[in-house]
C-alpha positions in Angstrom: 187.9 22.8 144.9 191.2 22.1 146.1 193.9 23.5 148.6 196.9 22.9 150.1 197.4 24.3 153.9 200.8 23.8 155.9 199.8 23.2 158.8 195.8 21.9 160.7 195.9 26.0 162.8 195.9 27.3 159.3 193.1 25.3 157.6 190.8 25.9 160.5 191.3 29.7 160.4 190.8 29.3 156.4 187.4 27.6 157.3 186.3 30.4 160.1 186.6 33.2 157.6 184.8 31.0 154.7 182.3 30.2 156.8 182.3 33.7 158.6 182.3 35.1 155.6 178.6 32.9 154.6 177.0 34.2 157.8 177.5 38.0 157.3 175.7 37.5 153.4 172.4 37.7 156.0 173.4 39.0 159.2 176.0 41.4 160.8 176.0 39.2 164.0 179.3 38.8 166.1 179.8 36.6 169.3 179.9 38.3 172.7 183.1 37.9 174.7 181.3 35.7 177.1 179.9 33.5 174.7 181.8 30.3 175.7 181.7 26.6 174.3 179.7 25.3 176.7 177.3 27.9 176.0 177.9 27.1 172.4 177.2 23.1 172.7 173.6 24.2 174.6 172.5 26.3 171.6 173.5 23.8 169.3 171.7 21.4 171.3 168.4 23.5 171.6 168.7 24.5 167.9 168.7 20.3 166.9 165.8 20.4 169.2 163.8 23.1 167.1 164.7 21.6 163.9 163.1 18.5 164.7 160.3 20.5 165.8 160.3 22.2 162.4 161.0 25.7 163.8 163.9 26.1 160.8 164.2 29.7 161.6 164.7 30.0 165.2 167.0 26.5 164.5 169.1 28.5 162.1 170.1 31.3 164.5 171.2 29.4 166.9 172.8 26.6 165.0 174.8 29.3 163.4 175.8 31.3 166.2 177.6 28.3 167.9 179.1 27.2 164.9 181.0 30.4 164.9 182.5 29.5 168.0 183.0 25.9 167.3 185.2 27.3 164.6 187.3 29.3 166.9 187.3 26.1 169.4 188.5 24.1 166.3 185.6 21.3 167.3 185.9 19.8 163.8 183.1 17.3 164.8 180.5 20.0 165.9 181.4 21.8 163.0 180.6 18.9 160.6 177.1 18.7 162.6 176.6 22.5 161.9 177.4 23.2 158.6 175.1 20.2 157.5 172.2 21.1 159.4 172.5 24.3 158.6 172.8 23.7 155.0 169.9 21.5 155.3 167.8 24.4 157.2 168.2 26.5 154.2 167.4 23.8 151.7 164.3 23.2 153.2 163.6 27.1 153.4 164.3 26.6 149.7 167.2 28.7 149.8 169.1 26.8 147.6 171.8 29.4 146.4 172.9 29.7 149.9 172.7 25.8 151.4 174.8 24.9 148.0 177.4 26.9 149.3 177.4 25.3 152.9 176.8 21.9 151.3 180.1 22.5 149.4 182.2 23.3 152.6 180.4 20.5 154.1 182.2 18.2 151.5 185.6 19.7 151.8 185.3 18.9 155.8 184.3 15.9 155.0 187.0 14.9 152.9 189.6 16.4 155.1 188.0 14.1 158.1 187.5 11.3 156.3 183.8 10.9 157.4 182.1 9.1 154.3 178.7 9.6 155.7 179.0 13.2 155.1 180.6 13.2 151.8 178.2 11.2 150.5 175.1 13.5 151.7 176.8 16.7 150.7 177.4 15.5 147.4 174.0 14.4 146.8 172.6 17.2 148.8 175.0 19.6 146.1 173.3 17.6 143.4 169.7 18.2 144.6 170.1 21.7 145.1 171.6 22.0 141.8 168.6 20.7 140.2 166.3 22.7 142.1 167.7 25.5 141.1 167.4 24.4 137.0 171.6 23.8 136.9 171.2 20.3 135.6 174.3 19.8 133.6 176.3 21.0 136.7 173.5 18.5 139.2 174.3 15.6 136.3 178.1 16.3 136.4 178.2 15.7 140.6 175.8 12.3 140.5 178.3 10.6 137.9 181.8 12.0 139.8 180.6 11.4 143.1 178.1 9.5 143.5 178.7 6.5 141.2 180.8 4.3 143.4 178.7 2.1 145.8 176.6 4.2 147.9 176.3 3.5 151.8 174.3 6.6 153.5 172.1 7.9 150.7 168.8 6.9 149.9 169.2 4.5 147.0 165.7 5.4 145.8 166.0 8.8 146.3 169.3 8.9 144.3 167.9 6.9 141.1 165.3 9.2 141.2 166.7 11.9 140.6 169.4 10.8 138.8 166.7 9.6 136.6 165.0 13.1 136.1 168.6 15.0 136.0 169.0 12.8 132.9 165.7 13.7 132.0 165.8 17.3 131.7 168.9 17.1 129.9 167.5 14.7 127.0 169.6 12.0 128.3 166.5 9.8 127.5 168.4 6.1 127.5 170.1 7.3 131.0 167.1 8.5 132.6 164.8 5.1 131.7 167.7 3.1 133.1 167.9 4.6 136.3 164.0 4.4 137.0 164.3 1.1 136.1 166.4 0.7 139.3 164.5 2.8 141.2 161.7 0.8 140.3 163.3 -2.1 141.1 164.2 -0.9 144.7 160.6 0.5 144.8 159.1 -3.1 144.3 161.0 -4.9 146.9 160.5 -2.1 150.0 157.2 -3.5 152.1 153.7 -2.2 150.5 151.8 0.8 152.1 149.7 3.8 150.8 153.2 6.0 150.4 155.2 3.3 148.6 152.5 3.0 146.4 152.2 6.3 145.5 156.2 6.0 145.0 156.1 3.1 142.7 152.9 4.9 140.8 154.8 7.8 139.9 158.0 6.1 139.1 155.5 3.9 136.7 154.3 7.3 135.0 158.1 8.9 134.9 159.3 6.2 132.9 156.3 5.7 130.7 156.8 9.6 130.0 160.4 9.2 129.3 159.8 6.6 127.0 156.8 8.6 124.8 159.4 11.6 125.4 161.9 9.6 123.3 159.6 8.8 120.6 158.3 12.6 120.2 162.1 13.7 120.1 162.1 11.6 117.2 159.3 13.0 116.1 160.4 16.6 116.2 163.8 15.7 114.4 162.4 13.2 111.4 159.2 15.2 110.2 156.3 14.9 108.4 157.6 11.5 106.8 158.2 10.0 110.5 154.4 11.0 111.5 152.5 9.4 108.8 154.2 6.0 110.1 154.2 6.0 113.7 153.4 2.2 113.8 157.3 1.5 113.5 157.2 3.0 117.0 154.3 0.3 118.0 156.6 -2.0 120.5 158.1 1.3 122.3 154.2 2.8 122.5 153.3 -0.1 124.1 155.8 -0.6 126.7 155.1 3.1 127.9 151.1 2.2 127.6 152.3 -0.8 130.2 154.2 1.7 132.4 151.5 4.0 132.6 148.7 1.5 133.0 150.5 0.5 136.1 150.1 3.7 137.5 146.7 4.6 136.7 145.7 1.0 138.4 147.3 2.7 141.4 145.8 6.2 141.3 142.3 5.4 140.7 142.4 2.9 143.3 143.6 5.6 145.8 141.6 8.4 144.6 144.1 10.1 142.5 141.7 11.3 140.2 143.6 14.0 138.5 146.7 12.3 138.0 144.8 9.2 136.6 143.1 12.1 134.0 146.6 13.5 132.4 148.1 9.9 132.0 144.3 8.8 130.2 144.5 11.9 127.9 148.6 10.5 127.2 147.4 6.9 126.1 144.7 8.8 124.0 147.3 10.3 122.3 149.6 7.3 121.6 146.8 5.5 120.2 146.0 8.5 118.2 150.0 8.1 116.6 149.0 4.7 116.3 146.0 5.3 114.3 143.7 3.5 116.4 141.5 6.0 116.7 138.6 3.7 118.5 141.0 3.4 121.4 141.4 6.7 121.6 138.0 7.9 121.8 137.6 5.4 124.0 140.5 7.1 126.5 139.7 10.5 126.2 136.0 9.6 126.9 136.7 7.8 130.5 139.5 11.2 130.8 136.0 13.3 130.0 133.6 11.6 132.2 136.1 11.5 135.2 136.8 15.1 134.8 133.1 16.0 135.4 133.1 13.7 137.9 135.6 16.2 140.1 135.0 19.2 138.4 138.2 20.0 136.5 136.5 22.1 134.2 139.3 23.7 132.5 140.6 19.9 131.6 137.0 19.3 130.5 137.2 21.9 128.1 140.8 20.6 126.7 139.6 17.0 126.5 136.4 17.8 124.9 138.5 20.2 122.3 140.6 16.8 121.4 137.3 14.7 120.7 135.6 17.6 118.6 139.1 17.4 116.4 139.3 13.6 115.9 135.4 13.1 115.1 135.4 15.9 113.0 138.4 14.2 111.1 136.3 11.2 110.6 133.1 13.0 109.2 131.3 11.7 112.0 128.5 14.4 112.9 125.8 12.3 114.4 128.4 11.8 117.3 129.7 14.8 116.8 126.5 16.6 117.6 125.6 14.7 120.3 129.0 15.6 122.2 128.5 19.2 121.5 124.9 19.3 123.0 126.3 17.0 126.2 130.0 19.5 126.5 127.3 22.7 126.4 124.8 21.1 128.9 127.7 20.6 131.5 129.3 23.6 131.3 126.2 25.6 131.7 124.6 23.5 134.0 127.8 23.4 136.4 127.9 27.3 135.7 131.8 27.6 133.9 133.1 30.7 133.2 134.9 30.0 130.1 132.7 31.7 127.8 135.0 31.6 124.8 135.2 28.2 125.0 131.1 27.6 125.2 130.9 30.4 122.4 133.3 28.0 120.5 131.3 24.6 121.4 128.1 26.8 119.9 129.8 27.9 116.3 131.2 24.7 116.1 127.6 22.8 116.7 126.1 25.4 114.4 128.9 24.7 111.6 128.3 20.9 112.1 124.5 21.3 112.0 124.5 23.4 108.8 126.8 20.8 106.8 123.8 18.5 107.8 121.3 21.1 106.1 119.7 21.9 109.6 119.4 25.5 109.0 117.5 27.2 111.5 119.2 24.6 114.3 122.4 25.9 113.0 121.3 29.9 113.0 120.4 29.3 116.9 123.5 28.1 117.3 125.3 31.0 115.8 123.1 33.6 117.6 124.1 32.2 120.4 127.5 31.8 120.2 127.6 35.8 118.5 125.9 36.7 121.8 128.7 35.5 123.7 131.5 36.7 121.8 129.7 40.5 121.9 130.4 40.0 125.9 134.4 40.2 124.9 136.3 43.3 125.6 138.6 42.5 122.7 137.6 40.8 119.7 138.6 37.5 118.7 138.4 35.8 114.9 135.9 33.1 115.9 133.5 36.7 116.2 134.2 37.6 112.1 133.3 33.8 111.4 130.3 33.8 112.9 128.7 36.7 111.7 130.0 35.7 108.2 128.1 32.3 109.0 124.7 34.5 110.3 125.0 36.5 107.0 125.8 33.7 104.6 122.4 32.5 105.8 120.5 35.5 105.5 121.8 36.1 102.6 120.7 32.3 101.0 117.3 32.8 102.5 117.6 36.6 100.8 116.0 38.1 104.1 117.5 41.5 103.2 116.5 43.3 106.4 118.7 40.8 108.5 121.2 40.6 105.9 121.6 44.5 106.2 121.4 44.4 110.0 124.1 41.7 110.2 126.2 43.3 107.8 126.5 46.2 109.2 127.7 44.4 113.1 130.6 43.0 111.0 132.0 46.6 109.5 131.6 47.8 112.9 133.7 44.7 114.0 136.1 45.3 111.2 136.2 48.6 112.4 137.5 47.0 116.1 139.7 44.8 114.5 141.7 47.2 112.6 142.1 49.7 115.8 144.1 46.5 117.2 146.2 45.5 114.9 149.7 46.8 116.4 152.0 44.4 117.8 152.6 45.1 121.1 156.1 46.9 122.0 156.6 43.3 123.9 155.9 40.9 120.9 156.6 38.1 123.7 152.5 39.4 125.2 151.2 38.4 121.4 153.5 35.2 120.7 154.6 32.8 123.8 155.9 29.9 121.5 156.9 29.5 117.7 158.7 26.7 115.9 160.4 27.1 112.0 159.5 23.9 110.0 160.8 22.9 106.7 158.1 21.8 104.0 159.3 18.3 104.7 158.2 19.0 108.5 161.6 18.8 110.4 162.1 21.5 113.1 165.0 23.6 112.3 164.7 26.3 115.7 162.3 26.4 117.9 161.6 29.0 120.4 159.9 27.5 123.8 160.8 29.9 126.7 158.6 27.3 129.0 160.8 24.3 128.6 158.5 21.8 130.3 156.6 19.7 128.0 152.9 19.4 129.2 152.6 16.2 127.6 148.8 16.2 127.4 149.3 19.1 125.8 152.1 18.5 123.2 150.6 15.5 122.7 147.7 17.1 121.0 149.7 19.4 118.8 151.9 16.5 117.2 148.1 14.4 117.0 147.0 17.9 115.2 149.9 18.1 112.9 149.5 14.5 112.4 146.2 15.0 111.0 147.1 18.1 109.0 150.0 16.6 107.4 148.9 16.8 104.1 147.3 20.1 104.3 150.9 21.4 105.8 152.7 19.3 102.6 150.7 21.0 100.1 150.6 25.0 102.2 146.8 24.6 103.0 147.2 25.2 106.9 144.6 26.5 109.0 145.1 27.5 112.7 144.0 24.7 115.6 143.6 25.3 118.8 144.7 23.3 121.7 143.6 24.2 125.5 143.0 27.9 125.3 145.9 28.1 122.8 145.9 28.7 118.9 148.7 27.7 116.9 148.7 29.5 113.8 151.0 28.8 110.3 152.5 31.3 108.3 154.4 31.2 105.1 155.3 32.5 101.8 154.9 31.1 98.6 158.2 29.6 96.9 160.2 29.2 100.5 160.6 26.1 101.8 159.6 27.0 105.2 156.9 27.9 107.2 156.4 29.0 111.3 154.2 27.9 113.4 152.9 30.0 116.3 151.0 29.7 120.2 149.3 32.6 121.0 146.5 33.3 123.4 143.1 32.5 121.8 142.3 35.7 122.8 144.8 37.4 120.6 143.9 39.0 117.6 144.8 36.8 114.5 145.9 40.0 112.3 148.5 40.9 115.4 149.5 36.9 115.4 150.3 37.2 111.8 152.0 40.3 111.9 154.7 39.1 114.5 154.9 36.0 113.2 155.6 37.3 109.6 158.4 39.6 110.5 160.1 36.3 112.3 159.6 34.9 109.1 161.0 37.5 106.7 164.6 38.1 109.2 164.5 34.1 109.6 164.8 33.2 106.0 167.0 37.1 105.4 169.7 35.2 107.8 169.6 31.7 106.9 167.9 31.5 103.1 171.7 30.0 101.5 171.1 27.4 103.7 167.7 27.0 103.5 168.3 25.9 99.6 171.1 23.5 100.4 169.4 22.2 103.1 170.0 18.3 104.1 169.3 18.1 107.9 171.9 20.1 109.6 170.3 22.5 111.6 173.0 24.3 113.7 173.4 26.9 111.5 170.0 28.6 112.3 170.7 27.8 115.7 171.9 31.2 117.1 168.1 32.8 115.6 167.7 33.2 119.7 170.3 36.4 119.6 168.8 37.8 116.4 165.3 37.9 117.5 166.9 40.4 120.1 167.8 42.9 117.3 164.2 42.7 115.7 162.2 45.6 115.6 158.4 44.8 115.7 157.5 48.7 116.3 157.9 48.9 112.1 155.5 46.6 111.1 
């Protein structure tokens, strides 16, 4: 923003009506005739007062009204004072549309005055609204025009900080590891005490994140090919395993229990890319008990989920059992309210149980999880499986009563199922997430409204598709669930693609499919010429975001 003004009368009426202008967007307010300067200067004075006091509100009013008349008085210094506190009022009100816009005629006072002090905070003040507000190419842009030079009246480790996640959010993953590494830096040499370690913790864990972030980018670019040898990535895994043991020293010596549970759950993962899966168990177990040990149930649940996948990977049931009789225990004993997720822990203890033969332990087990799932308004497939289990038994044990009895519950659950099999006008309520995938496993578009990346979470789905890699190369996918989320596949025979899906678990797999085939079919409609020259460009199938809005999911 730049202007030219002939003479200092004309830029201080330019700035009246600019800021006069700012004022009226929430009140209609005008100055009294006897409102003088000295009155003005008392206001302003009692209005610092209140915002020290935190009383932002009553702080704004008045430090408004007097800078109104400051303007007319041309008192460029009392301006300056005004505009940034008042900016500031409404940044910490979290008004951040309206404090950019005083922040911004803060800078151009500042620069006409020469005050460095100023120009400094309102540019990093622009910056740090600009994040807040999700504008991070426009927040990046300001730290490297004006804040780059050395830096006198900002907080250094403030500005690394954020500079540091800026970078972050764009991808800038190099940028945003080098400037926590100063911020660490600066961290490490400020005098010990319980909020500087709590600083240098999460600084620890930011840059740990960003450098596992970097490797699953890679991930999501390379493929299948690039999960199978993970190991190539050892020396990176372990510098962010360094990182984030430094913070989970910090944590659980101040009683940061759940923070110390997500980064746990993270090294589980890594070791899980790594292939040591002894490590892993090992992680997610301490993540497991200290969950109980504070009652994060719902973290409990998604933990527990992880262990059930990896030991039933390695054929390990005696273990396997005895986690699924300790997960069920706690949960009942501490009275959770996830029943889906106990009805689950029950079929999957019954499945487990009869590939060991133990028939009647496994029928309980199925009974009981069937009596659950009965409880649900809507049903869900885990239901169908388990009264195809019940019958499969009856049926083997040729108790013909029970058979017919059981048989009959599922074609009254068919029944259910087909009466909900409609996608909803908003196919966004049936699908949240979805991702196309060559056969070789490289993302081509994604869909991911929710751009943050739990990384407990995401973690788990690249450990599942690790483990699924050959069922994914040779089109034998199942759905997975993660958290209280399934991802479920979908392809067609002969195309060299296939779409993956996160839906509630809740949702009903036929409407899953349904949606997810019809994003299929107009997918591979659009962009099937390149589909068959295909060689790793993928910003042609790029602009799939403005096609889905043309998409029709009423004529399914």
């Amino acid at each position: 923003m730049k202007c030219v003004f002939q003479n200092r009368d004309t830029k201080f009426k330019v700035r009246f009506y600019l800021l006069l202008s700012l004022m009226k967007e929430d009140t209609q307010e005008e100055l009294e005739p006897s409102y003088s300067l000295t009155i003005a200067v008392e206001d302003f004075k009692q209005g610092v007062q209140l915002y020290q006091n935190k009383d932002l509100k009553a702080a704004y009013s008045l430090i408004r009204k007097a800078l109104l008349k400051f303007q007319l008085e041309h008192q460029s210094k009392l301006i300056l004072e005004s505009t940034f506190l008042i900016a500031n009022i409404l940044f910490q009100l979290e008004k951040f549309n309206p404090a950019i816009k005083y922040f911004q005629e803060l800078k151009i006072i500042a620069l006409d005055l020469q005050h460095k002090k100023y120009l400094e905070l309102s540019s990093f003040m622009l910056a740090f609204c600009q994040y807040k507000t999700r504008n991070y190419k426009k927040a990046f842009e300001i730290f490297e025009s004006d804040l780059s030079d050395p830096i006198e009246y900002v907080n250094k480790l403030q500005l690394f900080t954020f500079r540091a996640r800026t970078s972050s959010k764009l991808g800038y993953r190099d940028q945003s590891i080098q400037f926590f590494k100063e911020a660490i830096e600066i961290c490490q040499k400020e005098q010990n005490g319980i909020q500087n370690e709590g600083q240098k913790a999460q600084l620890y864990n930011e840059i740990g994140l960003e450098l596992y972030y970097k490797i699953l980018d890679e991930i999501k670019a390379s493929g299948l090919s690039y999960l199978n040898d993970l190991n190539q990535n050892s020396q990176a895994f372990s510098l962010s395993i360094e990182y984030f043991q430094k913070a989970i020293e910090i944590w659980e010596k101040h009683g940061e229990t759940k923070k110390f549970i997500t980064t746990i759950q993270i090294i589980g993962n890594i070791y899980g890319y790594l292939k040591n899966l002894k490590k892993q168990i090992e992680y997610y177990n301490i993540a497991l008990q200290k969950s109980e040990e504070i009652n994060e149930f719902e973290q409990y649940i998604k933990i527990s989920r992880n262990l059930i996948r990896i030991l039933t990977n390695l054929k390990n049931s005696n273990e396997l059992i005895s986690l699924l009789q300790r997960v069920i225990s706690v949960l009942n004993q501490n009275g959770v309210s996830d029943i889906i997720a106990i009805a689950e822990f029950h079929l999957k203890l019954g499945k487990t149980l009869l590939s060991l033969k133990q028939i009647n332990n496994a029928l309980y087990e199925f009974i009981t999880a069937l009596n659950i799932y009965e409880r649900l308004k809507n049903p869900i497939s885990e239901h169908k499986t388990t009264l195809n289990l019940i019958i499969q038994i009856y049926r083997e044990s040729e108790d013909i009563e029970k058979l017919s009895y059981y048989s009959q519950q599922l074609s009254i659950l068919e029944e259910r199922f087909n009466e909900n099999t409609s996608p909803s006008d908003d196919w966004l309520v049936v699908i949240k997430d979805f991702w196309f995938i060559t056969e070789t496993g490289i993302e081509i578009f994604s869909y991911t409204p929710d751009v943050h990346i739990n990384p407990t979470l995401f973690g788990g789905f690249i450990s599942a598709l690790q483990s699924l890699s050959e069922e994914i190369s040779q089109k034998r996918m199942e759905s997975f669930v993660i958290g209280n989320q399934r991802y479920s596949f979908y392809f067609e025979e002969g195309k060299p693609i296939f779409i993956i899906g996160r839906a509630s678990i809740e949702e009903l797999d036929t409407r899953v499919t349904k949606v997810l085939s019809v994003l299929y079919k107009r997918f591979f409609n659009e962009y099937g010429k390149f589909l068959v020259k295909f060689s790793g460009n993928v910003s042609p199938f790029q602009n799939f975001g403005e096609v889905m809005k043309t998409i029709d999911f009423n004529l399914v």
